[in-house]
C-alpha positions in Angstrom: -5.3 -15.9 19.3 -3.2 -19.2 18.1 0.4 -19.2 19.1 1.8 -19.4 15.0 -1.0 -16.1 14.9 0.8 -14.6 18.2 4.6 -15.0 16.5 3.6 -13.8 13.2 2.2 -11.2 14.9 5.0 -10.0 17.1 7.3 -10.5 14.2 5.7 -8.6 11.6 5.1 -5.6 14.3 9.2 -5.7 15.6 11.1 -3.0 13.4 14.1 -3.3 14.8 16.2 -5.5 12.4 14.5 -3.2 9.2 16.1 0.0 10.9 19.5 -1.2 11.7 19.3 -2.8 8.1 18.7 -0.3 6.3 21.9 1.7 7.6 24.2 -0.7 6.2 22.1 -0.9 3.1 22.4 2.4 2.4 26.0 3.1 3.0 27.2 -0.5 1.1 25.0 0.2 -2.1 24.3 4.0 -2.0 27.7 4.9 -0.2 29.7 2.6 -2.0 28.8 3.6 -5.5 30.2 7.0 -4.4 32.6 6.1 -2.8 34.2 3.8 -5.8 33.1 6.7 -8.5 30.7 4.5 -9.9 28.0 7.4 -9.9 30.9 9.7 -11.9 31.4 7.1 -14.4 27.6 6.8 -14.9 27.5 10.7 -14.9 30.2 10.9 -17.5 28.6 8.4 -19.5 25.6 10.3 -20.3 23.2 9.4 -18.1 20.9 11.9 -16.6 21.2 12.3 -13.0 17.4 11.9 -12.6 18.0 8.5 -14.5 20.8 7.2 -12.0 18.6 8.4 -9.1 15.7 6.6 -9.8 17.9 3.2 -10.8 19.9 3.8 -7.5 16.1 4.0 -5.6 14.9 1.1 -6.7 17.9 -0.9 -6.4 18.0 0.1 -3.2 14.3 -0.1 -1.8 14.4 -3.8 -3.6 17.5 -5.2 -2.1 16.9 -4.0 1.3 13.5 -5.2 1.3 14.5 -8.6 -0.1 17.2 -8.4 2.9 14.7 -7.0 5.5 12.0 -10.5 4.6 14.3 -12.8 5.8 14.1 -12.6 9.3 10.4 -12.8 9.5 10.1 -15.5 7.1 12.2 -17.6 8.7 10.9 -17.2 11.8 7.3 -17.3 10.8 8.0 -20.4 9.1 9.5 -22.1 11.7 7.1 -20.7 14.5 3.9 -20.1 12.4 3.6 -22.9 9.8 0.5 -24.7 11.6 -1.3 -21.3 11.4 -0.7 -21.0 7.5 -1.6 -24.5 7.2 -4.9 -24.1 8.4 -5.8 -20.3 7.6 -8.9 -19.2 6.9 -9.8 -16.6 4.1 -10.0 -13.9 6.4 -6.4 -14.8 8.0 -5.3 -14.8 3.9 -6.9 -11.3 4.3 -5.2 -10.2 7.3 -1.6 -11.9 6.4 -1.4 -10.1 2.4 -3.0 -6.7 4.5 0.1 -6.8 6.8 2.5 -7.7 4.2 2.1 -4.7 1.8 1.4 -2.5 5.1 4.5 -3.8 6.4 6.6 -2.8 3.0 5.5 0.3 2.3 6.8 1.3 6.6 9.8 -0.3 5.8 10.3 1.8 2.7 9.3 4.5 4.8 11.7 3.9 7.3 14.8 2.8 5.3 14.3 6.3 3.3 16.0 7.9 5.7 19.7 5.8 5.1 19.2 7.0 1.5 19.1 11.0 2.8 22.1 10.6 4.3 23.6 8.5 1.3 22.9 11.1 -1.1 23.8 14.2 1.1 27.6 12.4 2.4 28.2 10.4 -0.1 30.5 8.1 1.5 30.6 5.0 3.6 31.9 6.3 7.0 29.9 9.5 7.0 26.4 8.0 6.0 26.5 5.0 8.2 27.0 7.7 11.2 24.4 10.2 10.4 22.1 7.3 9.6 22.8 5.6 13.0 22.5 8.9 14.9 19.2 9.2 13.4 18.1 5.4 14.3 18.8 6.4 17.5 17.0 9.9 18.0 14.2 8.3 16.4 14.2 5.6 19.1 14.6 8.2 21.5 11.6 9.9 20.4 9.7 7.0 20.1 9.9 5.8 23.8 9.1 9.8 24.8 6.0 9.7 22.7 3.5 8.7 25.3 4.6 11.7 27.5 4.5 14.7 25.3 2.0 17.1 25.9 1.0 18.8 22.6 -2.0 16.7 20.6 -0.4 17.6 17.4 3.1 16.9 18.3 1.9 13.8 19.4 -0.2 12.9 16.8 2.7 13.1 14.0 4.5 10.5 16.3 1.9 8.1 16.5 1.3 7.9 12.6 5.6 7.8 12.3 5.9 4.5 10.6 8.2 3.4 13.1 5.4 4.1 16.0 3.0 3.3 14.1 3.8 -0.4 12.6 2.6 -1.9 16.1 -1.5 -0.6 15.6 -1.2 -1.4 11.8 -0.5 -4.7 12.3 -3.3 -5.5 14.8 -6.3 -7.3 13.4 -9.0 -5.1 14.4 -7.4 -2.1 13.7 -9.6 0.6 11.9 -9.3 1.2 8.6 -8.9 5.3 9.6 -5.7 4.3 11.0 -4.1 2.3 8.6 -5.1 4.9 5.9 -3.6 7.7 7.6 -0.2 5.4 8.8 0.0 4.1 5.3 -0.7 7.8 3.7 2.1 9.2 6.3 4.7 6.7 4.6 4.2 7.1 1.3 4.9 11.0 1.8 8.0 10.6 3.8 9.1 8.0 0.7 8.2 10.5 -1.5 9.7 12.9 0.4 13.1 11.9 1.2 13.0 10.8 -2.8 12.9 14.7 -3.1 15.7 15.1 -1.1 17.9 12.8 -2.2 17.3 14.4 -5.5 18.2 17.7 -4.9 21.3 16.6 -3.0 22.1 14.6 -5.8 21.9 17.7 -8.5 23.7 20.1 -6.6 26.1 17.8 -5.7 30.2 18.5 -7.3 31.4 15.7 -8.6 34.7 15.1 -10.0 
């Protein structure tokens, strides 16, 4: 393996910055909106709340997402650029494969700023549920490898957060990336659910 191969890589398999992103993402566009009445006004307008939810979701998926491709762009571009130069059709392959994989866990992952969003709606109380949660899920992720139960530790493994690091391997089987891919899209659709549901019952005034 090439040393641009090696960063991108490592980069596109690191989580972290996606995570802690997605907690100020949610409370600045989600929380915000709340917080400011936007969501009344929008409510009082006319607007279904189905129709806002939906708006608000892909606002918010896009914007973090646009946010969350910065940090490996720049740093594949500045560590990986000989690589691209000279990539082969099966790297193209491999690269678009790990972008769209990479996406769709990030989705998976920020979904759970918008929960919190949409159940507090406020700034304060959404960015520390959403942090608490970052940090149980971290928690659980480094326990992983010493739980017991198969199935306990099966859900783990496909969690995107857990799961991001096999995806983005080369010769990773197609089983897996099926099933890790399969697991996000649920959890997106989800916590799109829940959101939803907060969001109807939900008193404003």
């Amino acid at each position: 393996m090439s040393r641009g191969e090696y960063v991108f890589l490592r980069t596109m398999s690191d989580a972290s910055f996606t995570a802690w992103l997605s907690v100020i993402a949610g409370a600045l566009i989600i929380g915000m909106d709340f917080a400011n009445r936007t969501v009344n006004n929008l409510i009082y307008a006319g607007n279904k709340r189905i129709s806002i939810l939906i708006v608000k979701l892909f606002y918010f998926y896009l914007s973090a997402l646009l946010l969350s491709a910065v940090y490996p762009l720049a740093n594949c571009i500045k560590y990986s650029a000989d690589w691209f130069s000279g990539m082969a059709s099966s790297d193209i392959v491999y690269v678009l494969r790990c972008v769209s994989c990479r996406a769709l866990i990030d989705m998976a992952m920020m979904s759970f700023a918008l929960v919190s969003a949409f159940a507090f709606r406020d700034v304060i109380r959404t960015l520390v549920c959403s942090l608490i949660t970052i940090v149980a899920i971290s928690q659980l992720m480094r326990i992983a490898g010493d739980i017991e139960n198969n199935t306990i530790k099966a859900i783990i493994e496909y969690f995107p957060a857990f799961a991001i690091q096999k995806v983005m391997l080369r010769d990773t089987s197609r089983e897996v990336i099926q099933r890790s891919m399969l697991y996000s899209a649920v959890m997106v659709m989800l916590t799109g659910i829940s959101c939803y549901l907060f969001f109807k019952k939900a008193d404003l005034k």
